[in-house]
C-alpha positions in Angstrom: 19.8 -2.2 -18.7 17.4 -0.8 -16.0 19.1 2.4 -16.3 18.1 2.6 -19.9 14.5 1.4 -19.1 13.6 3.6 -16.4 12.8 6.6 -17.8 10.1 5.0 -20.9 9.1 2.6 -18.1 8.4 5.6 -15.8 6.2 7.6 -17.9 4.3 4.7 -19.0 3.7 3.9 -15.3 2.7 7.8 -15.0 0.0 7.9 -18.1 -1.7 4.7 -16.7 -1.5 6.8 -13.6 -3.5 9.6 -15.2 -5.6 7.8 -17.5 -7.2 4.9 -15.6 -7.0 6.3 -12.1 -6.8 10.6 -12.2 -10.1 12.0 -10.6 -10.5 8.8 -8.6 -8.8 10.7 -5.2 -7.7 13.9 -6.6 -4.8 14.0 -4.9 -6.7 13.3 -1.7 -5.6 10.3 0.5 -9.0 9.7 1.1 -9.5 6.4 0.1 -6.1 5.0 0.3 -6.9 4.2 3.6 -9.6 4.4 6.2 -10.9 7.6 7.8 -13.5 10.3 7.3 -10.6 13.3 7.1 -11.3 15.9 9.2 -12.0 19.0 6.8 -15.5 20.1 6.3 -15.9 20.3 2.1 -19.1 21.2 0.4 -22.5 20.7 1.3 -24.4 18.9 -1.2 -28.3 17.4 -1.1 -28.4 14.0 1.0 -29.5 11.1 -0.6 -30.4 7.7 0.6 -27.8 6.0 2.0 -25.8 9.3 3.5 -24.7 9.4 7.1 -27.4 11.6 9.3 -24.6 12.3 10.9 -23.1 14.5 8.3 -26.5 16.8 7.8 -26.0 20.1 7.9 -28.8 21.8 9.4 -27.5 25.0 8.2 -28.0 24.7 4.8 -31.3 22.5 5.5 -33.0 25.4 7.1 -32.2 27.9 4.3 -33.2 26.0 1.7 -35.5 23.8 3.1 -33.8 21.0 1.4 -31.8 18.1 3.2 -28.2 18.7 2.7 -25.5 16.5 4.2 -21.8 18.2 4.5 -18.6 15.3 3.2 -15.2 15.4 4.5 -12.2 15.8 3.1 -8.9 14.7 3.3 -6.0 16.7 5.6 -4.1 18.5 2.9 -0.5 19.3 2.4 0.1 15.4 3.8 3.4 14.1 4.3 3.5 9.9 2.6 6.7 7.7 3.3 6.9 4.5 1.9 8.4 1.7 3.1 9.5 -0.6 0.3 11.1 -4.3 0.9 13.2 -4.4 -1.8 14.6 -8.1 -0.6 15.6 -10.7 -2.4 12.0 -12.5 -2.3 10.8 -9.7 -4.4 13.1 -10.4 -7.3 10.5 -13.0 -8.4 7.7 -13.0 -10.7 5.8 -15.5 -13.6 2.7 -13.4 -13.8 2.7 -10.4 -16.2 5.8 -9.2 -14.0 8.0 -9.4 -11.2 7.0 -8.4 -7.5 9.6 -5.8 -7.6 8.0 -4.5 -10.5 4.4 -4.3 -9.0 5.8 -2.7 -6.1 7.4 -0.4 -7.8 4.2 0.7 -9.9 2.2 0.5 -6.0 4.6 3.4 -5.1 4.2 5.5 -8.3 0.4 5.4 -8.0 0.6 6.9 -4.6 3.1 9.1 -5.6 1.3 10.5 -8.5 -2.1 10.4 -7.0 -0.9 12.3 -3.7 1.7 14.6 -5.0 -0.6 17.3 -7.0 -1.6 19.1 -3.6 1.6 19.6 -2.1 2.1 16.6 -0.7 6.0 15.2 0.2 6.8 12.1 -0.3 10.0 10.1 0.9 10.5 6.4 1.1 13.4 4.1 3.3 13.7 1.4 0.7 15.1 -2.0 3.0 18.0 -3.4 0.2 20.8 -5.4 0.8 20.6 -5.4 5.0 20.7 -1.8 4.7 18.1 0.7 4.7 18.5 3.6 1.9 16.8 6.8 3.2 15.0 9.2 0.8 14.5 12.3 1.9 10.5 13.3 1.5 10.2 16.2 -1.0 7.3 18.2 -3.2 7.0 18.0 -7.0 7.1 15.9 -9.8 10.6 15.9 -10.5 11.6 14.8 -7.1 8.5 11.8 -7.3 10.3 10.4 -10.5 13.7 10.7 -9.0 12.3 8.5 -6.4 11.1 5.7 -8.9 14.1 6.1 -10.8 16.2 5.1 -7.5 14.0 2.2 -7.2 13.6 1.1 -10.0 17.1 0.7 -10.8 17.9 -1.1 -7.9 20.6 -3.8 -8.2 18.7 -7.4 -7.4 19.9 -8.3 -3.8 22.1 -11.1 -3.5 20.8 -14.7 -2.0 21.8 -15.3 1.3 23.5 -11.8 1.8 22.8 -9.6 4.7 18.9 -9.0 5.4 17.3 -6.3 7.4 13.8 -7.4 9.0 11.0 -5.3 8.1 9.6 -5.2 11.6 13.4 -3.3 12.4 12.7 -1.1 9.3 9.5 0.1 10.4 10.5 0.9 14.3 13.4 2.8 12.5 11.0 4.8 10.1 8.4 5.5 13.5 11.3 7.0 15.2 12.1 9.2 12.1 8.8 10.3 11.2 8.4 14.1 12.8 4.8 14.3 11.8 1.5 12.3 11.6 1.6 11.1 8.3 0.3 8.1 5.5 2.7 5.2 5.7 2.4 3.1 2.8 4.8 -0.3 3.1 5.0 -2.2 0.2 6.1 -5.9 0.5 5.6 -9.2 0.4 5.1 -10.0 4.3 7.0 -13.0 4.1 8.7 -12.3 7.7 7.3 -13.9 10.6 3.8 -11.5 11.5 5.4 -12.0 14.7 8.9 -10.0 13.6 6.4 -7.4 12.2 3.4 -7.2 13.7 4.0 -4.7 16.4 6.8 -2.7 14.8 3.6 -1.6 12.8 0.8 -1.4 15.0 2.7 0.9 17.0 3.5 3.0 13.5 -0.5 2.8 12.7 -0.7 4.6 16.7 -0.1 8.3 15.7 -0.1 7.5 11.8 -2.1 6.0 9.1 -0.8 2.6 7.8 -1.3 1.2 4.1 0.2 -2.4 3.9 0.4 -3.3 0.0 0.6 -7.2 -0.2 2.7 -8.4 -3.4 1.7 -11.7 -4.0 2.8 -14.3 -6.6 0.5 -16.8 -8.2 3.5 -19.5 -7.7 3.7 -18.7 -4.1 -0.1 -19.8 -3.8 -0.2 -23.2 -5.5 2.5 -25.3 -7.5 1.7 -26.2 -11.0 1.7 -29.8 -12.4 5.1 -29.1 -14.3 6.8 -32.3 -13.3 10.0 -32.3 -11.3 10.6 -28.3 -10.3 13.6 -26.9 -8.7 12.5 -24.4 -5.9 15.0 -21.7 -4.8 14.7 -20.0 -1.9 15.8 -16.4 -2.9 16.2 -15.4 0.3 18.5 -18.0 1.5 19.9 -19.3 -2.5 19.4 -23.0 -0.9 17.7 -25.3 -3.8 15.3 -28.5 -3.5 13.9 -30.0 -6.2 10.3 -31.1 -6.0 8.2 -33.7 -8.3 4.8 -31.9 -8.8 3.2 -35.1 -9.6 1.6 -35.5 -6.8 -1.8 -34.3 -6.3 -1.3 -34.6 -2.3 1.9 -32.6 -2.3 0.0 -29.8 -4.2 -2.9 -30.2 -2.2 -0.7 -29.6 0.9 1.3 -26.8 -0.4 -2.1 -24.6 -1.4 -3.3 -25.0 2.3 0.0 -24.2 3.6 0.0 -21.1 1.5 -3.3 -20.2 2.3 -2.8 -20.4 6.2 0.3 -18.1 5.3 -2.1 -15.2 3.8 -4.4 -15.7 6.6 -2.2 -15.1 8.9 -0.7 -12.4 7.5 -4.1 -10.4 6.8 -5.0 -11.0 10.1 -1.5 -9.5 11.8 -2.4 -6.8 9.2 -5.7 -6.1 10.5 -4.4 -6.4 14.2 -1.7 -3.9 13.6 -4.5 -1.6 12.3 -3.1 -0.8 8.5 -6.1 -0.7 6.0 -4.7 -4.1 3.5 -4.8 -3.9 -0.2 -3.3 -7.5 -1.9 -1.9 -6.7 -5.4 -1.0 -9.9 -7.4 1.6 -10.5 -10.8 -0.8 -12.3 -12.5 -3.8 -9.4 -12.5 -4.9 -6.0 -13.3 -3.0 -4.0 -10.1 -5.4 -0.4 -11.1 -8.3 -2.4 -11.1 -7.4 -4.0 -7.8 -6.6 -0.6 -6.8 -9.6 1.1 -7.6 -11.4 -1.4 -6.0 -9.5 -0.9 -2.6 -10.6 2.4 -3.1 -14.6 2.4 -3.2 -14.1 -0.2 -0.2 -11.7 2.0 1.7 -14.4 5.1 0.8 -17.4 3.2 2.1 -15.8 2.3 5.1 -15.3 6.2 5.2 -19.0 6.7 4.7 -19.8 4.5 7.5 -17.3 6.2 9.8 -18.9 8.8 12.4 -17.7 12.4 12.1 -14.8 13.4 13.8 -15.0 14.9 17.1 -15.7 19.2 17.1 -12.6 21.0 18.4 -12.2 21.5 21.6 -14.3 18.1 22.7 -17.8 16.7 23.0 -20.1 15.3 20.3 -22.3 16.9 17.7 -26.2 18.0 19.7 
């Protein structure tokens, strides 16, 4: 039935794409993550607010105007994605599943990075394996990448697992290049099976961790007696959400959860973005993306080549 679906599903995910979020990077990964870039683009008059840093006292002398000079992005960039595709992800009761979020976190990289050149690959973590796509250029190749993932069988309960902290060493040791790595996932792992798997990815490359979150795996709801199932494990408990103390306790214990996982985020140095089933992932997005381009702003200029600092 997926098979059928992907293709409609695809281009729908591609308009909202180009409709809601073209122009926003222009194929730039500026702004998916932090950084300045380190090509000089165009000069343009400062205004309040721009980094002194960035004058350029070229243009100010010959026109006797303050001008400030922005950065751009690298071009010709090389993205891999690292999806968990695990059985945690085959659950959902927002407006879809986490696999489904994840799937549309990939395609607006994909489609908002791919215009300039850019290849894109992913190692997708799916049934204790780890399925390899080569990184390629084009659209055709991008949408034969979210046609693989997207009709992805569900993993099996309680069947082999791979631990994200082993994917990423694996993808590290693969990547030839300094590249974006963009891992898509619900962080349910230990931090501590993760954590430094991708701070040393984040060393020579630049790390995206997209959160999936669930609003069930924040708080329960007063449904009466629920059976919980762990999908990664298949074992079942049943649970009487009566009790005000019992959902009291499991928010708090969910909370601590996304604490901690935001802060081995932040420690591994990836720039976080949390996507959620129950709201509007391009606004979410977009709004990652002014943060992500102030922090930018704020950054000071790279260094000129061949060492020392700007006079």
């Amino acid at each position: 039935m997926r098979d059928l679906l992907a293709e409609p599903r695809l281009r729908g995910l591609e308009l909202t794409v180009v409709r809601r979020l073209d122009g926003l990077l222009q194929g730039e990964h500026l702004g998916l993550v932090p950084g300045p870039g380190s090509e000089a683009g165009e000069a343009r008059m400062y205004t309040p607010g721009d980094d002194v840093r960035r004058m350029d006292w070229n243009v100010t002398a010959r026109t006797a105007e303050p001008h400030v000079r922005d950065m751009i992005a690298d071009r010709e960039l090389e993205i891999w994605v690292l999806l968990d595709a695990s059985p945690s992800m085959d659950f959902g009761t927002g407006l879809m599943e986490k696999r489904d979020l994840a799937l549309a976190a990939v395609a607006a990289v994909g489609f908002l990075t791919a215009r300039t050149g850019n290849r894109i690959g992913a190692h997708v973590l799916h049934g204790g394996t780890v399925r390899r796509l080569p990184a390629r250029t084009g659209r055709p190749q991008l949408m034969a990448l979210l046609r693989t993932i997207h009709t992805l069988p569900r993993a099996e309960p309680g069947g082999p697992a791979r631990a994200l902290g082993t994917a990423a060493e694996e993808l590290r040791r693969s990547a030839r290049r300094r590249c974006l790595v963009v891992v898509v996932s619900d962080f349910l792992d230990d931090p501590a099976t993760w954590e430094r798997p991708l701070r040393h990815l984040a060393v020579r490359n630049q790390v995206l961790a997209v959160e999936v979150v669930d609003p069930r795996e924040l708080e329960l709801p007063y449904v009466g007696v629920l059976t919980l199932v762990d999908p990664e494990t298949g074992r079942r408990r049943e649970v009487s959400t009566a009790s005000p103390r019992l959902r009291a306790r499991y928010a708090e214990a969910a909370a601590g959860q996304r604490a901690a996982i935001g802060a081995a985020l932040r420690r591994a140095g990836a720039a976080h973005l949390r996507l959620r089933t129950d709201r509007d992932w391009v606004r979410d997005l977009v709004e990652h993306v002014m943060n992500q381009r102030r922090l930018a702003g704020a950054a000071p200029p790279p260094p000129r080549p061949g060492g020392g600092d700007a006079a």
